[in-house]
Backbone as CSV, one residue per row, in Angstrom:
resi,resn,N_x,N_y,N_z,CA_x,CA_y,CA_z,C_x,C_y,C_z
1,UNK,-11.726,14.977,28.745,-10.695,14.759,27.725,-11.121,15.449,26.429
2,UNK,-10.536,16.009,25.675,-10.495,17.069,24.493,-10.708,16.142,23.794
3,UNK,-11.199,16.455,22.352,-10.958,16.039,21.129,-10.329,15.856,20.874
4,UNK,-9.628,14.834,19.494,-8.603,15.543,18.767,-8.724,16.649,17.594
5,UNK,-7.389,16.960,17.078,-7.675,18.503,15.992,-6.710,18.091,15.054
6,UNK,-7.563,18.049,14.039,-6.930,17.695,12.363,-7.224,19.459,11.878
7,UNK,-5.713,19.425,11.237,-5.664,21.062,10.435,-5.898,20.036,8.508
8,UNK,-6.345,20.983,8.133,-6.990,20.480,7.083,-6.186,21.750,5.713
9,UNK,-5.171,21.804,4.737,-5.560,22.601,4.240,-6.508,22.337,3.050
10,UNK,-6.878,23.482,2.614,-7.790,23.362,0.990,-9.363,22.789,1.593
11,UNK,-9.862,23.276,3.219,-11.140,22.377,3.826,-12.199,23.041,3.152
12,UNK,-12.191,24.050,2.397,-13.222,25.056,1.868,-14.060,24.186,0.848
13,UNK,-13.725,23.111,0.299,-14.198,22.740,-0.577,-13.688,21.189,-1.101
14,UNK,-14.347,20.683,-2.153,-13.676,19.473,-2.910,-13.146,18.284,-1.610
15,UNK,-11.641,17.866,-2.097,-11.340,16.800,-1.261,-11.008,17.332,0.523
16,UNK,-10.759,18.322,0.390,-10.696,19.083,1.824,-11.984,19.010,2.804
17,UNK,-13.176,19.314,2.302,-14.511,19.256,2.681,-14.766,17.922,3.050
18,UNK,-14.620,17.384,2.488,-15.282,15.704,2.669,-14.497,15.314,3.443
19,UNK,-12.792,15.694,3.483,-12.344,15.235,4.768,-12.783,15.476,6.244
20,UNK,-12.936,17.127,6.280,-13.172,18.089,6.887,-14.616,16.946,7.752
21,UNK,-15.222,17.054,6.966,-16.642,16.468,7.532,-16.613,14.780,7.700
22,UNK,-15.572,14.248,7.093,-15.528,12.248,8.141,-15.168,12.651,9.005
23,UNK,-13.927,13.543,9.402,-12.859,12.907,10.168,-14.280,14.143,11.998
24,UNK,-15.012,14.806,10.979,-16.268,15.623,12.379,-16.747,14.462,12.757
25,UNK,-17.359,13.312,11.752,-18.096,12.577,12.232,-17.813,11.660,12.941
26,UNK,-16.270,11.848,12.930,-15.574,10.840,13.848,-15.334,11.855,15.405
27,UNK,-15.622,12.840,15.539,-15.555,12.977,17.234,-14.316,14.196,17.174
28,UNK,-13.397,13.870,15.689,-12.804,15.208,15.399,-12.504,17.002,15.270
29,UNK,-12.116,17.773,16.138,-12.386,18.781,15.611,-11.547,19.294,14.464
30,UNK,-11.684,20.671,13.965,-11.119,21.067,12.948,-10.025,22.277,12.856
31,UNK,-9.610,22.357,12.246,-8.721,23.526,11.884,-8.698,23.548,10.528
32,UNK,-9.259,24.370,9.702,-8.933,24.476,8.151,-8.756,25.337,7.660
33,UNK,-7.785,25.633,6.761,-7.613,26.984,5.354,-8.287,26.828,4.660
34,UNK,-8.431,28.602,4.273,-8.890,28.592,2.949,-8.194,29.606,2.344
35,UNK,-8.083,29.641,0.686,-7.446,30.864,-0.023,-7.845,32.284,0.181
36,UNK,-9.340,32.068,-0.286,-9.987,33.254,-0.972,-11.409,32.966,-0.542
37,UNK,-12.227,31.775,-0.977,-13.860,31.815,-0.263,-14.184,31.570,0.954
38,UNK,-13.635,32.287,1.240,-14.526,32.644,2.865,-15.730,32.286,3.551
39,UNK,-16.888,32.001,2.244,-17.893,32.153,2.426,-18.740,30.596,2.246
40,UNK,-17.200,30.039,1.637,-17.600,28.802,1.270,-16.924,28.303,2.347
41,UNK,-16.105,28.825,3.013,-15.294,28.211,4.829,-16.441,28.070,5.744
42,UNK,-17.133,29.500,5.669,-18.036,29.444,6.633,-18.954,28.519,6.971
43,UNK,-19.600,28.626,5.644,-20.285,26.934,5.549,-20.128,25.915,5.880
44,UNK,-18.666,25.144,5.627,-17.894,24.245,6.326,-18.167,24.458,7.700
45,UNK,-17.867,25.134,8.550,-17.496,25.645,9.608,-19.579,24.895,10.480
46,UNK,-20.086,25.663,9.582,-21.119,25.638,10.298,-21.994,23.892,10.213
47,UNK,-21.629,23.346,9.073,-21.788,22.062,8.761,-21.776,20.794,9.785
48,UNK,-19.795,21.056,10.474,-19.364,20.776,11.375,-20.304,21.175,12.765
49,UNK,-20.322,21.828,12.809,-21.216,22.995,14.207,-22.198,21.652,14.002
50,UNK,-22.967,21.868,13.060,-24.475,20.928,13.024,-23.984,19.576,13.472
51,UNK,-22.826,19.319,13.255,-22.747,17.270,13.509,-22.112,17.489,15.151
52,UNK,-22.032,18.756,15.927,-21.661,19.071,17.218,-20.177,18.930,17.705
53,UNK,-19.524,18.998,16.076,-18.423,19.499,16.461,-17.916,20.726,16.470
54,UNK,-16.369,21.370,16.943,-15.850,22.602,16.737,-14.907,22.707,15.319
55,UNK,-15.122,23.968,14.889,-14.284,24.088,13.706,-14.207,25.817,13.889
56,UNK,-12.610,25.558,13.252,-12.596,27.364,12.426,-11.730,27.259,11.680
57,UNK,-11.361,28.315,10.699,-11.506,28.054,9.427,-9.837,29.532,9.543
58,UNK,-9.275,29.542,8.836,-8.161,30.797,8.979,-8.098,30.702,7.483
59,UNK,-7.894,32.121,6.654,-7.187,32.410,5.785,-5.711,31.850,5.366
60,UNK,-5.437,31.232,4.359,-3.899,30.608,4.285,-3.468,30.768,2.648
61,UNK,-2.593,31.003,1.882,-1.949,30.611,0.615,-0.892,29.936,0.511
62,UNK,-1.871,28.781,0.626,-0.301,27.329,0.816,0.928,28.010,-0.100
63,UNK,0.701,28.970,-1.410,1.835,29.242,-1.890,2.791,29.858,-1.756
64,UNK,2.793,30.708,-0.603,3.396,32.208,-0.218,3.658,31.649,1.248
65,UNK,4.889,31.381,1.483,5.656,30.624,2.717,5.716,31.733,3.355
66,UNK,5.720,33.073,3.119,6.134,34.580,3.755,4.537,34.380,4.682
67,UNK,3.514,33.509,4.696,2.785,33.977,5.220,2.901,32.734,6.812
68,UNK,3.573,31.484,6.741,3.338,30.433,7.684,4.027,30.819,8.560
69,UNK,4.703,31.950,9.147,4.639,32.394,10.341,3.855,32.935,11.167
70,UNK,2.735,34.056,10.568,1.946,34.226,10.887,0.811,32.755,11.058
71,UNK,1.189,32.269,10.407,-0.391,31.225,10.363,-0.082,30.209,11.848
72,UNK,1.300,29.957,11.642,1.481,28.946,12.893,0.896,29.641,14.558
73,UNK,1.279,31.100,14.031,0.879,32.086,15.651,-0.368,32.150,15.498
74,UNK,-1.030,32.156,14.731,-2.988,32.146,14.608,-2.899,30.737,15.315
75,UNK,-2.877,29.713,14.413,-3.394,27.792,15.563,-2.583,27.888,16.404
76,UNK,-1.544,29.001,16.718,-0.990,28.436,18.526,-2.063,29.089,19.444
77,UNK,-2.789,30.388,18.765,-3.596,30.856,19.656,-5.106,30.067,19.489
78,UNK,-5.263,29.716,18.723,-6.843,29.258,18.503,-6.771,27.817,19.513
79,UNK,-6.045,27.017,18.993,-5.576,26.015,20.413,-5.505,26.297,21.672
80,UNK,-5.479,27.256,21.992,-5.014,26.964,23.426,-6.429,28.259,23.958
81,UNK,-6.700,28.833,22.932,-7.931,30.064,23.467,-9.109,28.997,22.850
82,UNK,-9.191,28.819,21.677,-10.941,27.959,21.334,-10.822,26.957,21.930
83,UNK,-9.532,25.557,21.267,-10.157,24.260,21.749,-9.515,23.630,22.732
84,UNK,-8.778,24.599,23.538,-8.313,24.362,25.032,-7.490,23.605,24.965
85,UNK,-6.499,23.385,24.087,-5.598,22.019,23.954,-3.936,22.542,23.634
86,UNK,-2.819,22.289,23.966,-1.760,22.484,23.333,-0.788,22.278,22.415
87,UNK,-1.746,20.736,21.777,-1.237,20.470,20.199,-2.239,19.917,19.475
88,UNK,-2.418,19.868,18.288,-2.869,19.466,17.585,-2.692,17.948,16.979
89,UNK,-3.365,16.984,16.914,-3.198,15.874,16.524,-2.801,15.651,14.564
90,UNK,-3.481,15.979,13.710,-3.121,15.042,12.683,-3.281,16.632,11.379
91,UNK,-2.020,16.168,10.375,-2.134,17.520,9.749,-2.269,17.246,8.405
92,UNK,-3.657,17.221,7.278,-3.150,16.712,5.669,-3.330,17.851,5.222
93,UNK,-2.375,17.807,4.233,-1.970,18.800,3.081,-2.085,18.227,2.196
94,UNK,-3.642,19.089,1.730,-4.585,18.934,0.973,-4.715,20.140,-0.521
95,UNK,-4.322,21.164,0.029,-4.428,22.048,-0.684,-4.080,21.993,-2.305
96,UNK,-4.580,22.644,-3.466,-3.453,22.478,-4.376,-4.487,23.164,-5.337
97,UNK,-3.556,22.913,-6.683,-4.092,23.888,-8.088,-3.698,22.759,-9.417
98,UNK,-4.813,22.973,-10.170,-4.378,21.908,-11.273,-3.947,22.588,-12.479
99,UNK,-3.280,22.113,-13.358,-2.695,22.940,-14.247,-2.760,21.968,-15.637
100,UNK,-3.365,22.060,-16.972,-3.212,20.955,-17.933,-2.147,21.472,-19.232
101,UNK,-0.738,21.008,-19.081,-0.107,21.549,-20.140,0.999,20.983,-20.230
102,UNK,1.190,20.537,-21.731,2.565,19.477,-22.112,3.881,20.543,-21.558
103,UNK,4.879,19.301,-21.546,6.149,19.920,-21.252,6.472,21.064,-22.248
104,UNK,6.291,21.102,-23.462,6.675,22.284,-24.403,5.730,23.128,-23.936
105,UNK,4.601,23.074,-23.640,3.723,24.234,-23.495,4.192,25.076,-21.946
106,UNK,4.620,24.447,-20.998,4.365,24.586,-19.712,5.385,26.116,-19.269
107,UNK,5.056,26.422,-18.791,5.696,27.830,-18.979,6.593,27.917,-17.794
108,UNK,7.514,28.384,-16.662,8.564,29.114,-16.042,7.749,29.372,-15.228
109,UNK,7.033,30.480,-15.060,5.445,30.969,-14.182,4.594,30.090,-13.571
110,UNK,4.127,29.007,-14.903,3.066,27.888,-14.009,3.661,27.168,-13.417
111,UNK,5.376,26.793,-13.706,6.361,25.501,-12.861,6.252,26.089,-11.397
112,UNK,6.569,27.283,-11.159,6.724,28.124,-10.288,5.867,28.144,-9.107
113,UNK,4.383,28.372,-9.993,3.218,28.352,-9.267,3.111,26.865,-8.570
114,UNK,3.239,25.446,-9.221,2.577,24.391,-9.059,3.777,24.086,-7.997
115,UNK,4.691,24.564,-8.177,5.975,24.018,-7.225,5.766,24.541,-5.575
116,UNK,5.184,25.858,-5.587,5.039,26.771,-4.348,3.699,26.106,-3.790
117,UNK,2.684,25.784,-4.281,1.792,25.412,-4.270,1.722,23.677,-3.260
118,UNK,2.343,22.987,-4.563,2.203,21.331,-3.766,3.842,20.916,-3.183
119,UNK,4.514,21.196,-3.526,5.793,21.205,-2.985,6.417,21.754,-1.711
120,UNK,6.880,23.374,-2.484,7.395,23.864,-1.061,6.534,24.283,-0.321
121,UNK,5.038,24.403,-0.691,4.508,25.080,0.714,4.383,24.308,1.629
122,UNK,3.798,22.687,0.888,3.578,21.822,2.933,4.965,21.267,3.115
123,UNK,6.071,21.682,2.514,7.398,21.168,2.862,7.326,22.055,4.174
124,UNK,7.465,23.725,3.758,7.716,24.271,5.080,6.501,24.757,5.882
125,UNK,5.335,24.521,5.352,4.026,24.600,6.694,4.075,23.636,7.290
126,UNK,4.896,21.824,6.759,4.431,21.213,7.941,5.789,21.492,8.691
127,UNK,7.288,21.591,8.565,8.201,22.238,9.392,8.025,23.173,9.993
128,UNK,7.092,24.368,9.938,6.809,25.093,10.450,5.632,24.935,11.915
129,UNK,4.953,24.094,11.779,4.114,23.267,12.230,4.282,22.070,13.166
130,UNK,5.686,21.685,13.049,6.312,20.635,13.709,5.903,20.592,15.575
131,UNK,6.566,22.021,15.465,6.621,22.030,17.010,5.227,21.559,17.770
132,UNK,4.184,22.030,17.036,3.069,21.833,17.366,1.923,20.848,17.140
133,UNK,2.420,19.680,16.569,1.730,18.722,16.229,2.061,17.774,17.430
134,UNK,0.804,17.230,17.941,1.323,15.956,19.115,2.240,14.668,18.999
135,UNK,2.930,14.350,19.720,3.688,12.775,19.482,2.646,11.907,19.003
136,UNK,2.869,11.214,18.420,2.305,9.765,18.135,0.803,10.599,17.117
137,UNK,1.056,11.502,16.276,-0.251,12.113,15.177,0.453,11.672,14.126
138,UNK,-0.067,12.317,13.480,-0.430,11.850,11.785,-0.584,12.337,10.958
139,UNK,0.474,12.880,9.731,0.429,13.686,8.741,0.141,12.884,7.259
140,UNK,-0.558,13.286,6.759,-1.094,12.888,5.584,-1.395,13.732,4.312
141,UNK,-0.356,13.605,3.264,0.277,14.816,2.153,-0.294,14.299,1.141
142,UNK,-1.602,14.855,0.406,-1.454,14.659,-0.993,-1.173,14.375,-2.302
143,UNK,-0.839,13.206,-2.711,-0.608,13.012,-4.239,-1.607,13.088,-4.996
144,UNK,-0.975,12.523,-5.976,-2.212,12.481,-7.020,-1.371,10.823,-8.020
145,UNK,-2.519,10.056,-8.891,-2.141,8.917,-9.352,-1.415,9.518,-10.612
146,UNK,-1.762,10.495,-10.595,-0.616,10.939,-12.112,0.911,10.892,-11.951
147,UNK,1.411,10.408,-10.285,2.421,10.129,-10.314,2.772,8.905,-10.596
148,UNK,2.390,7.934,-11.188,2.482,6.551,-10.942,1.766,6.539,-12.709
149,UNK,0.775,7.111,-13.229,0.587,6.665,-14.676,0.537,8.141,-15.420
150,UNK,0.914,8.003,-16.773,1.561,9.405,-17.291,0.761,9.620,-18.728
151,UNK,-0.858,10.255,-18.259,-1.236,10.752,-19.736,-0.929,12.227,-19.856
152,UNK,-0.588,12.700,-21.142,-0.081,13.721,-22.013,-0.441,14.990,-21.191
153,UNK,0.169,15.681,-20.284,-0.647,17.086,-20.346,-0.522,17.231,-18.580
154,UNK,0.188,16.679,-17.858,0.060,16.836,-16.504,1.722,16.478,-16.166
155,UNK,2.750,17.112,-17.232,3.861,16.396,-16.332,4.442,17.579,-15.202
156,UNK,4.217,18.629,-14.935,4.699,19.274,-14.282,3.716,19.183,-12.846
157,UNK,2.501,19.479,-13.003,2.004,19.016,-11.490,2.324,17.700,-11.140
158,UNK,2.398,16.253,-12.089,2.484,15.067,-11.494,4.181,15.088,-10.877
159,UNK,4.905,15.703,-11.151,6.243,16.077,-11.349,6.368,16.112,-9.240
160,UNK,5.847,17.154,-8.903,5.610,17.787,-7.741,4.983,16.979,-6.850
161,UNK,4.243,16.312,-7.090,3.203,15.210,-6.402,4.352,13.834,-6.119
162,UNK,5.480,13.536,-7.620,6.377,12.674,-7.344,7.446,13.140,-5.943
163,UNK,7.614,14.695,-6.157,8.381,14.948,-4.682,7.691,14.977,-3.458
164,UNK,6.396,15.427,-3.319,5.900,15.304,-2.424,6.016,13.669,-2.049
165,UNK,5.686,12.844,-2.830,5.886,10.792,-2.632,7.572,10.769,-1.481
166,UNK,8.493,11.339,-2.349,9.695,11.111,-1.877,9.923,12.223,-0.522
167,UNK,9.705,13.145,-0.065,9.700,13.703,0.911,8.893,12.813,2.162
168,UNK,7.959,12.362,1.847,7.092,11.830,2.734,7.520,10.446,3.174
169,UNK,8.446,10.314,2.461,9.382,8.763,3.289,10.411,9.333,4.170
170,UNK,11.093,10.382,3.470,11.806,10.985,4.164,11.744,11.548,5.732
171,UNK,10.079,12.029,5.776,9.092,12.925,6.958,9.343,12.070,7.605
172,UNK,8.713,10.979,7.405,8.803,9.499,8.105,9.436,8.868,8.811
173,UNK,10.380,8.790,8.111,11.781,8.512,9.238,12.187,9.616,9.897
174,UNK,12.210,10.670,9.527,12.406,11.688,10.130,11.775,11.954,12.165
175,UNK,10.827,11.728,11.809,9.221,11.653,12.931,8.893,10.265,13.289
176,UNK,9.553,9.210,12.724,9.095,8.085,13.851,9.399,7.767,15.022
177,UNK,10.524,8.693,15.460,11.031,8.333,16.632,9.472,9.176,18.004
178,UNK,9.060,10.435,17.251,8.049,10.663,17.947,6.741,10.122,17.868
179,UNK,6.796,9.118,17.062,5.913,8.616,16.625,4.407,8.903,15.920
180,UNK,5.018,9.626,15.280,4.165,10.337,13.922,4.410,9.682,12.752
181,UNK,3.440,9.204,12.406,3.142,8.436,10.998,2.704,9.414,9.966
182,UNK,3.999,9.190,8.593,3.395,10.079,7.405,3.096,9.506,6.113
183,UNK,2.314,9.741,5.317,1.698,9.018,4.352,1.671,9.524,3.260
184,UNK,1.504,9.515,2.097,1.024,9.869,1.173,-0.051,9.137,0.412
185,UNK,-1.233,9.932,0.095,-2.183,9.456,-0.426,-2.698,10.197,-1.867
186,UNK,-3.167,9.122,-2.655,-3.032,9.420,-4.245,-3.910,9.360,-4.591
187,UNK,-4.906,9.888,-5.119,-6.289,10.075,-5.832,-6.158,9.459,-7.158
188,UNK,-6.949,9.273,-7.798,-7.139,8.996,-9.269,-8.020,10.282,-9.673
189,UNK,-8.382,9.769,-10.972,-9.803,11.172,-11.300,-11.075,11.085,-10.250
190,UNK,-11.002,12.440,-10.152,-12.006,12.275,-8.765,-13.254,13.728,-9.648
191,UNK,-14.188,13.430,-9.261,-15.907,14.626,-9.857,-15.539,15.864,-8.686
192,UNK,-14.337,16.612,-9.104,-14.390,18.226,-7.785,-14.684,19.315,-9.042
193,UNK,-14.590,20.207,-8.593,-13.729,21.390,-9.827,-12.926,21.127,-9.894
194,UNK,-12.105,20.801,-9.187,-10.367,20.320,-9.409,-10.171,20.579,-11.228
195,UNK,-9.071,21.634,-11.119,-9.113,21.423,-12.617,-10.221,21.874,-13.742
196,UNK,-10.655,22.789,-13.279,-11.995,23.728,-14.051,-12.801,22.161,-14.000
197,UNK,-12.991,21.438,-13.272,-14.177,20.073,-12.785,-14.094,19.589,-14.334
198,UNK,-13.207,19.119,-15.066,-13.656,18.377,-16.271,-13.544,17.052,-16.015
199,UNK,-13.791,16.513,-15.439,-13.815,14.926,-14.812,-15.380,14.737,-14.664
200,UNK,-15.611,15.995,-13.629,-17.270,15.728,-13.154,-18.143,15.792,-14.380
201,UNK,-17.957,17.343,-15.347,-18.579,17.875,-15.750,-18.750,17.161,-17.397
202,UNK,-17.464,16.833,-18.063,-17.409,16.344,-19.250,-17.253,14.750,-19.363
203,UNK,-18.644,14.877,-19.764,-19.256,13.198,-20.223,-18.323,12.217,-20.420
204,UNK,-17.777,13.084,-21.638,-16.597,12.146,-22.414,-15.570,11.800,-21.611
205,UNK,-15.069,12.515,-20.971,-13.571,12.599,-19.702,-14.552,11.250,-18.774
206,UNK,-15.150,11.923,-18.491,-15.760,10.971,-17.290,-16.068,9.376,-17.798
207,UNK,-16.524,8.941,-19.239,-16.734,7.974,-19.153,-15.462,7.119,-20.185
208,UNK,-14.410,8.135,-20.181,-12.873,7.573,-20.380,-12.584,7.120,-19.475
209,UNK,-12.456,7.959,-18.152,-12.124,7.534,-16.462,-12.737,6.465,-16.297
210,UNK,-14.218,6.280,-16.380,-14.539,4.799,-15.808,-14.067,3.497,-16.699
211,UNK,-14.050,4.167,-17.879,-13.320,2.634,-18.573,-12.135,2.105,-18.458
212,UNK,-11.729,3.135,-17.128,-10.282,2.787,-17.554,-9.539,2.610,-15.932
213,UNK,-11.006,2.660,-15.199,-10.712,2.206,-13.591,-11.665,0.797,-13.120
214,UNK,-11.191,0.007,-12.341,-11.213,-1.237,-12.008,-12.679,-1.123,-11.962
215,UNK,-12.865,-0.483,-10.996,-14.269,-0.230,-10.589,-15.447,0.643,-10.910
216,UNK,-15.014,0.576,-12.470,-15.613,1.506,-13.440,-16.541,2.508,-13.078
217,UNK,-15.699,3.535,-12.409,-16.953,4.585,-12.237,-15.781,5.622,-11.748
218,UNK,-15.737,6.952,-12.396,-14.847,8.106,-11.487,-14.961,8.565,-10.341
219,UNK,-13.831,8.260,-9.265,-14.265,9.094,-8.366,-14.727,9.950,-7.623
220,UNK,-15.257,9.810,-6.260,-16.079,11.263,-5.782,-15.454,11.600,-4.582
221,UNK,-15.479,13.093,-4.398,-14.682,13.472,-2.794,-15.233,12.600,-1.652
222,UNK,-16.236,12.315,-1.728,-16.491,10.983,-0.469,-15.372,9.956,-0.615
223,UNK,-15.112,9.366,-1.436,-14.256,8.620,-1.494,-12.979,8.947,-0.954
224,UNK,-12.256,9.939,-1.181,-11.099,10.288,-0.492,-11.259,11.023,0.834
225,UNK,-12.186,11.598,1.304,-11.983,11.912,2.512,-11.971,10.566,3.364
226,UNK,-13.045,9.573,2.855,-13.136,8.568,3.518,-12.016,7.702,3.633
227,UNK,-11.247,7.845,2.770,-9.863,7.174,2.918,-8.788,7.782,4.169
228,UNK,-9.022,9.096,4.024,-7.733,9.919,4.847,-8.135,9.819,6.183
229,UNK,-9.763,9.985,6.188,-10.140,9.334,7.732,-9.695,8.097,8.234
230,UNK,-9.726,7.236,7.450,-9.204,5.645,7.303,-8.038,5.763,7.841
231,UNK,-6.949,6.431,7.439,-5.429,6.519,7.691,-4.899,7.348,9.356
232,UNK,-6.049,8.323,9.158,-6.118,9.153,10.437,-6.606,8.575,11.483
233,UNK,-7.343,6.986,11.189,-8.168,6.226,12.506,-6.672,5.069,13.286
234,UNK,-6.878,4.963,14.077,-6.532,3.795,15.183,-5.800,3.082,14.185
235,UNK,-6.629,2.105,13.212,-6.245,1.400,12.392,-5.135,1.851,11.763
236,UNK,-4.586,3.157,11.689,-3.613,3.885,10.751,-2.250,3.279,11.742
237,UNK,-2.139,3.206,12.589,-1.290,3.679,13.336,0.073,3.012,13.121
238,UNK,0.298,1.994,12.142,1.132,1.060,12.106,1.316,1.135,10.238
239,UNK,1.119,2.275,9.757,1.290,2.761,8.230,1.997,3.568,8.550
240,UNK,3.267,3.596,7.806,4.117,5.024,7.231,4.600,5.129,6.670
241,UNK,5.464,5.902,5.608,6.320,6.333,4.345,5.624,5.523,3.330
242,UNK,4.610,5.375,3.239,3.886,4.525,2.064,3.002,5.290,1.160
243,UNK,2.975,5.431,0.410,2.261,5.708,-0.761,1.027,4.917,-1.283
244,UNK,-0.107,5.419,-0.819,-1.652,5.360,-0.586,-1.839,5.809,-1.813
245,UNK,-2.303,4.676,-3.019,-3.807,4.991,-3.656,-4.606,5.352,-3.824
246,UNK,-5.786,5.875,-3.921,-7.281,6.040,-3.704,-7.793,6.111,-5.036
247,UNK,-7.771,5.230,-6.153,-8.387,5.496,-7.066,-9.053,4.388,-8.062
248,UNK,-9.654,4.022,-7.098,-10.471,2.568,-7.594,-9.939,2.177,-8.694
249,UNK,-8.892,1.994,-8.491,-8.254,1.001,-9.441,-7.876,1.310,-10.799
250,UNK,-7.063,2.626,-10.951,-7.376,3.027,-12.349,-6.265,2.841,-12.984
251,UNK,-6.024,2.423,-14.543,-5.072,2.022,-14.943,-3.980,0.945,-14.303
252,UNK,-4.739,-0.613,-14.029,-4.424,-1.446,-13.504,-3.897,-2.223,-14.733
């Protein structure tokens, strides 16, 4: 009996990585994008290898939909030539870009970008993707808690993250009859680069974040992969169109 195969985008790094590597340690194999570091895929790739699972890694720009035709014909072939299987089990769309700028500042260009980015791209990579995901898997889409609390300077990405919330009820009903469960899951401030890393990196940010989360301390990508594994396990199987947390409690 095969594994199962979680496609991962954004696995190169940050919250992608840490998923990338629970959901290995769970018996999982992989499928993940990356933009541009290659080199930081590889790594991934080989990480996985070490805990004796399979992984590979494909080039993707969640933003440029002109490219998810090609990408769907790459995992129809890597499936059925690497990990011998004809669908893939569980798909999060992970990928994304942070952007810090008030509504007056926010420009036409960056709406553009953040929209192609967290919006329409896993709108139509996971439609694109449909055919090939197994009955009864598990898609799990990215938010962020900036949809739910609103400091100064993030309304256009939190904006996108709110449609991604409302699509994913939609997915939901859409796919329960095959019994695919879809979720959305919401980070708080989490220590990535995410965002030129000013969470991890700046003292001050960081020890605003903990004063101002339950469990006073900012999040770390362990934390959210460990969650999406959570959602992606057995235990998931009876969650859907719900809107998942992950941010120790911040702004309670």
């Amino acid at each position: 009996m095969s594994n199962k195969i979680a496609i991962i985008t954004g696995a190169s790094r940050g919250l992608g990585k840490s998923t990338a590597l629970h959901l290995a340690r769970q018996g999982i194999d992989i499928i993940g994008t990356y933009r541009s570091r290659e080199d930081e895929a590889r790594s991934v790739v080989a990480e996985i290898e070490a805990l004796g699972g399979k992984a590979r890694m494909l080039q993707l720009d969640v933003g440029d939909s002109g490219g998810f035709e090609t990408f769907a014909t790459q995992v129809s072939a890597l499936l059925s030539g690497y990990f011998k299987a004809e669908r893939f089990d569980y798909l999060v769309n992970n990928a994304g870009i942070g952007l810090y700028a008030s509504c007056a500042e926010t420009t036409e260009a960056q709406f553009d970008q953040l929209m192609n980015v967290h919006f329409k791209g896993p709108f139509f990579l996971t439609q694109k993707l449909l055919p090939l995901i197994a009955d009864s898997g598990r898609i799990v889409n990215l938010s962020s808690g900036l949809a739910r609390f609103s400091p100064i300077g993030y309304a256009a990405y939190a904006s996108m993250k709110g449609a991604v919330e409302v699509w994913t009820r939609y997915l939901a009903n859409e796919l329960g009859p095959r019994g695919i469960t879809v979720n959305a899951l919401a980070p708080g401030a989490i220590e990535t680069d995410f965002g030129g890393g000013t969470v991890r990196d700046n003292k001050d940010v960081n020890a605003w974040v903990a004063a101002n989360t339950a469990m006073k301390r900012a999040g770390l990508p362990d934390d959210i992969g460990a969650a999406i594994a959570m959602l992606l396990s057995d235990g998931g199987r009876w969650i859907t169109a719900q809107r998942i947390e992950a941010s120790g409690g911040m702004f309670v």
